[in-house]
N, C-alpha and C positions, 0 to 999 in steps of 0.2 A: 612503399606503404606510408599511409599520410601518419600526420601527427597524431591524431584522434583515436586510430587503429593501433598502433603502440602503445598507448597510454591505458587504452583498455583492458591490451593484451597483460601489460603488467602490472597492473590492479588486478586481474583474476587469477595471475598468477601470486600475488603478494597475498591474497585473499584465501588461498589453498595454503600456501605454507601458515598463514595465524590461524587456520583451525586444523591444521595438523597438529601444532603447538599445543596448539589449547587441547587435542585428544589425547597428546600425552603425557601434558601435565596435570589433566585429570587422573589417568592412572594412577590407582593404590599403591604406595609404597608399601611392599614385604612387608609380611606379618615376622622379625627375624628370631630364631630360639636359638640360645647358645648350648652349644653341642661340647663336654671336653672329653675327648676318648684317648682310648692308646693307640693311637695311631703308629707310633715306629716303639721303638724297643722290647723288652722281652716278651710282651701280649699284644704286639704291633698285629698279627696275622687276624688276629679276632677283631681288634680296630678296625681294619680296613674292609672289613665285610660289612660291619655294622655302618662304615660310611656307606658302600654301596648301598646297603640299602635305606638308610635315609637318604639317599638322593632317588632310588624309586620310588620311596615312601612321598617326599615332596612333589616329585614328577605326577605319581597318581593322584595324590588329592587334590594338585592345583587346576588338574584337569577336570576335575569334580565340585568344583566352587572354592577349592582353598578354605579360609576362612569365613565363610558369610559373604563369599563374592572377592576377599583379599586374598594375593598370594598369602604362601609361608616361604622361611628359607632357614634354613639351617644352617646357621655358621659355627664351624668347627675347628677345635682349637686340640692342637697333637700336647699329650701330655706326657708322650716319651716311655711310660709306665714307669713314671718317677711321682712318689707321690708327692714331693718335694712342689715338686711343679705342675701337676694337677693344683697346689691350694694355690701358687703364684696366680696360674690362671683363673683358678676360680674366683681370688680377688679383685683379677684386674676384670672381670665378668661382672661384678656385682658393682663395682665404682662407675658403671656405665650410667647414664644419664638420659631415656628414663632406665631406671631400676629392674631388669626383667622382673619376672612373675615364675619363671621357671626356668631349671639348668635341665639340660639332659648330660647324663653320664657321670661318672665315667665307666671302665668297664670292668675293672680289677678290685678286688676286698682292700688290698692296701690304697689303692689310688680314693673311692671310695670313703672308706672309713677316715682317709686325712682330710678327704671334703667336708665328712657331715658335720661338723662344730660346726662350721660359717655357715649353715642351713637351718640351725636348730630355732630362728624367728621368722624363717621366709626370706627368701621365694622357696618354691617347692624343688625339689632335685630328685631327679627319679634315675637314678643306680643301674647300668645294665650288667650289672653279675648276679645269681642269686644267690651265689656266696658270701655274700654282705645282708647281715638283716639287719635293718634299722630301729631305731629306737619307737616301739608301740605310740600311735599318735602323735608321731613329731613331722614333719612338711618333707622325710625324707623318707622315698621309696623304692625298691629295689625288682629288678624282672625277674620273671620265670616262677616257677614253684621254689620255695626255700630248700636247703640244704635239709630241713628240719622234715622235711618231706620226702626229696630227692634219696637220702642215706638207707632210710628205712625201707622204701620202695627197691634200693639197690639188691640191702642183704634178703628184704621179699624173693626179686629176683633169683639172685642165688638158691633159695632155701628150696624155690620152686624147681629150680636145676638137679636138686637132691646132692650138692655142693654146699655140706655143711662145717668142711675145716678151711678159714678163710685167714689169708695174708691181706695184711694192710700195707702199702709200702707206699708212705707219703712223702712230701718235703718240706721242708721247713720256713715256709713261707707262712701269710697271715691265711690265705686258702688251704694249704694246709693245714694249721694247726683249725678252721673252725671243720673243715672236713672230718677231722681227727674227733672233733669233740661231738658231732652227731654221728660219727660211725660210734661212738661208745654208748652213745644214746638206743642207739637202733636196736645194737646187737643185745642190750639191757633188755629190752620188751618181750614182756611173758611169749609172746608170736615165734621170739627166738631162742625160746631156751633151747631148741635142738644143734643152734650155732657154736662155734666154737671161732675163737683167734688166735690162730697157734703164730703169727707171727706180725708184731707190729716194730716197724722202725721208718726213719723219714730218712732222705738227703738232701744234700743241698742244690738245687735247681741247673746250678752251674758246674756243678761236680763235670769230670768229662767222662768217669769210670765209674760204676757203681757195682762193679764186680765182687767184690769183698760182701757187701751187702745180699746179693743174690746171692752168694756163694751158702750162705744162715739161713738163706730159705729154702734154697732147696731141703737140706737136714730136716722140714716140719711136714712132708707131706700134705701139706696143703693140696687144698684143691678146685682152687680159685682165686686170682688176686683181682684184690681193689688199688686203684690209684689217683687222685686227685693230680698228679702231676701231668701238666701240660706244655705243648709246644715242643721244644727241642731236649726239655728234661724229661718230655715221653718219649722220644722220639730215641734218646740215655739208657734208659730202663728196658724198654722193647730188645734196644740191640744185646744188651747184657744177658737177658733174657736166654734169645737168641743162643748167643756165644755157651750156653750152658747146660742148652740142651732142655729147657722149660720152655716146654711147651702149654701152659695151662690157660684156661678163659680169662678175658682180662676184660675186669669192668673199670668204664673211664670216666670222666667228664665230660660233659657237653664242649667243652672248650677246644676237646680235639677231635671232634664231630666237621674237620674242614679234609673235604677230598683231595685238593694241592698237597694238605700235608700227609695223607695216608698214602697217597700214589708213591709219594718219597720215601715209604716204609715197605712197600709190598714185599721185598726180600727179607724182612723180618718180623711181620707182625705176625700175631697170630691169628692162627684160624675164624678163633672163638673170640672175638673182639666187640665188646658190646657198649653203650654209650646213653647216658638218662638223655634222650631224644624231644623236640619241642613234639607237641600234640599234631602239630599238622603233618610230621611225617605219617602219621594213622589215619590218614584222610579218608581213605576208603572202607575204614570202618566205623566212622561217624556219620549216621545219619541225616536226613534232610533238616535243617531249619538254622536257626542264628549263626549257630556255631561254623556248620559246615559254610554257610554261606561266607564268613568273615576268612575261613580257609581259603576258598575259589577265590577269593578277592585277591586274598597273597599270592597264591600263585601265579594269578590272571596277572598281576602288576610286574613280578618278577619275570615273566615269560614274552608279555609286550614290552619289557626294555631289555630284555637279552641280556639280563644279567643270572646268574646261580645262586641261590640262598643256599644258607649253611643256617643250623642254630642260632648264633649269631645274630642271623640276619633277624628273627624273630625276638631276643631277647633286645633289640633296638625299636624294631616295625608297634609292638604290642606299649610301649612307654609312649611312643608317637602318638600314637592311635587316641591311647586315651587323656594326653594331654589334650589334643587337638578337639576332641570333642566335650573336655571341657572347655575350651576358649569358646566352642560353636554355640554353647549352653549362654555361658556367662557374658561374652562378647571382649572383644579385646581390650578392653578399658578395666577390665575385671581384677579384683586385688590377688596377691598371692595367697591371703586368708580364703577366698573367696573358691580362689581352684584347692587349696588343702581340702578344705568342707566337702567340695563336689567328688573330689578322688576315695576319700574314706567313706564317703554314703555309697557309693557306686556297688552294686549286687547285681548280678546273671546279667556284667555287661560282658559279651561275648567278643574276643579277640582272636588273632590266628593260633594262641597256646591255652586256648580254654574261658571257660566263664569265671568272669573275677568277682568277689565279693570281698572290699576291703573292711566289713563292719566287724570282722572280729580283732581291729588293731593286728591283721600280720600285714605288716606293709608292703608282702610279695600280691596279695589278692590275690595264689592261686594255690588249691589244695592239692592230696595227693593223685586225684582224679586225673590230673596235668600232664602228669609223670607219665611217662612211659620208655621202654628200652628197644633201639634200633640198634641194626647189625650190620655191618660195609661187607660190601657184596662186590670182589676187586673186579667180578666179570662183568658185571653190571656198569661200574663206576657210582655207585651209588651206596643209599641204604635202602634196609629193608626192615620192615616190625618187625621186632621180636618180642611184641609182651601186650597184655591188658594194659588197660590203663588201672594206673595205679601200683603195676613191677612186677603182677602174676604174668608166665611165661606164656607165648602162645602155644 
């Protein structure tokens, strides 16, 4: 091969790699949103659902334009469910350079509520528990329908069961104690003078026994308990339950609305196990248009990456959503002031847990409409409705 024919060859080949170069140094660098959840410790299990699904929540929109044409990427920082160290991170989040525009998480009332000071000038922080309410008009927002909704729609529930003598059996946690304070709200409404609380006491989370405790409720004939306690402090209560020979309906929290950890209860839960459910488990009784559509979407995203939603997954998916469509409004260069504004004006935007309208200052944007109660069905592996929307029974 002469000299000429080499010299050519490798100019076209030098020529291919500098506009390869160049195609991918044009690419958009990640739009990036920092993420703080509880990834491992005692709310670690609800952490890690709510990562999966912002990683399908990122996977589907980037297939979908991203941001205006830019990926997103969600970098996620584990906060142990130490509130301690949720605000470490959330400091070392904000000392970043540029300055985000918005925090997501975290996912706990205590992790939460030690974030919101550092939030109360911007960037915006949007809360995935709806056991946290934030402070009316301040840059911090919180998912799902409030506790201030959820409580009332619970004893609804109940009252509709014709289960009018009711145990509260909470723990002494900061979810607890706001749980505590709107189940006293609830069962206060003219709707429920026919209610009664013949038995209110809490534990502690970590307890390994709660026998003694059950042992006082049985004494009240109750005929329905509530509980705010989650994870392996349900998991406490259930078995004690069990041991005692109470068998009664037990309404829970969203928080332990995860099939992994009900499979690990089936020898002692009960029959009657009920749970304030996100809107899209009611899929098939919402009708055609916004709403059901932004459903099919969660599902359709969660089914092409072969992953499983749990509540969770929604009380992560619906903060995304509508963060992300404010960047798409405002553009990425947009202030923190800028997305606060657009988040509180936002009315009948429709997400996979209902139409949000933040203009009456509740920072959740979703009312009691949202609400509804599902029932685990062990044959199935699943749940199944059990209520109107809004906590009437079906």
């Amino acid at each position: 091969m002469n000299i000429a024919i080499i010299f050519r060859n490798l100019l076209i080949a030098l020529t291919v790699v500098a506009l390869g170069a160049s195609v991918a140094s044009s690419a958009p660098d990640p739009y990036v949103i920092p993420v703080i959840l509880n990834g491992t410790g005692a709310n670690g299990y609800a952490g890690q659902t709510e990562t999966a699904a912002l990683h399908v929540f990122e996977q589907y929109e980037n297939k979908h334009g991203g941001l205006n044409g830019r990926p997103i990427h969600f970098a996620i920082y584990d906060d142990q469910t130490e509130p301690r160290v949720a605000v470490q991170l959330a400091n070392q989040v904000l000392a970043a350079n540029p300055k985000p525009i918005a925090v997501l998480g975290s996912g706990q009332v205590a992790t939460c509520a030690a974030m919101a000071p550092l939030f109360e000038s911007g960037p915006v922080n949007y809360c995935f528990t709806p056991g946290f309410s934030p402070k009316p008009g301040s840059y911090v927002f919180s998912a799902s329908a409030s506790l201030e909704k959820i409580l009332p729609a619970q004893v609804r529930f109940a009252r509709g069961r014709n289960w009018k003598r009711i145990a509260n059996v909470s723990v002494t946690t900061a979810t607890g104690q706001a749980a505590d304070f709107y189940l006293k709200y609830a069962m206060g409404l003219p709707e429920n003078r026919s209610m009664q609380l013949v038995f209110n006491e809490a534990f502690n989370p970590a307890d390994i026994s709660v026998s003694a405790l059950v042992t006082r409720l049985k004494g009240t004939n109750a005929q329905a308990i509530i509980t705010p306690a989650s994870g392996a402090a349900f998991g406490t209560l259930l078995r004690a339950l069990n041991d005692a020979g109470i068998h009664l309906p037990v309404l829970t929290s969203a928080a332990n609305e995860q099939p992994d950890l009900l499979k690990q209860y089936t020898g002692f839960l009960p029959a009657e196990t009920y749970f304030n459910g996100m809107l899209y488990y009611a899929r098939d009784a919402i009708g055609n248009g916004p709403l059901r559509d932004e459903i099919d979407k969660f599902y359709g995203a969660f089914k092409a990456a072969g992953v499983s939603y749990t509540p969770d997954s929604g009380q992560a998916w619906d903060p995304a959503l509508i963060v992300l469509s404010g960047l798409r409004k405002l553009g990425p260069n947009a202030t923190a002031a800028q997305l606060r504004d657009y988040i509180a004006g936002l009315h009948g935007f429709a997400g996979s847990s209902g139409f949000y309208d933040f203009r009456s200052n509740d920072q959740h944007g979703l009312d009691s409409d949202a609400v509804i109660f599902v029932k685990w069905d062990p044959k199935k592996g699943d749940f199944v409705n059990a209520s109107r929307r809004g906590g009437a029974p079906l």
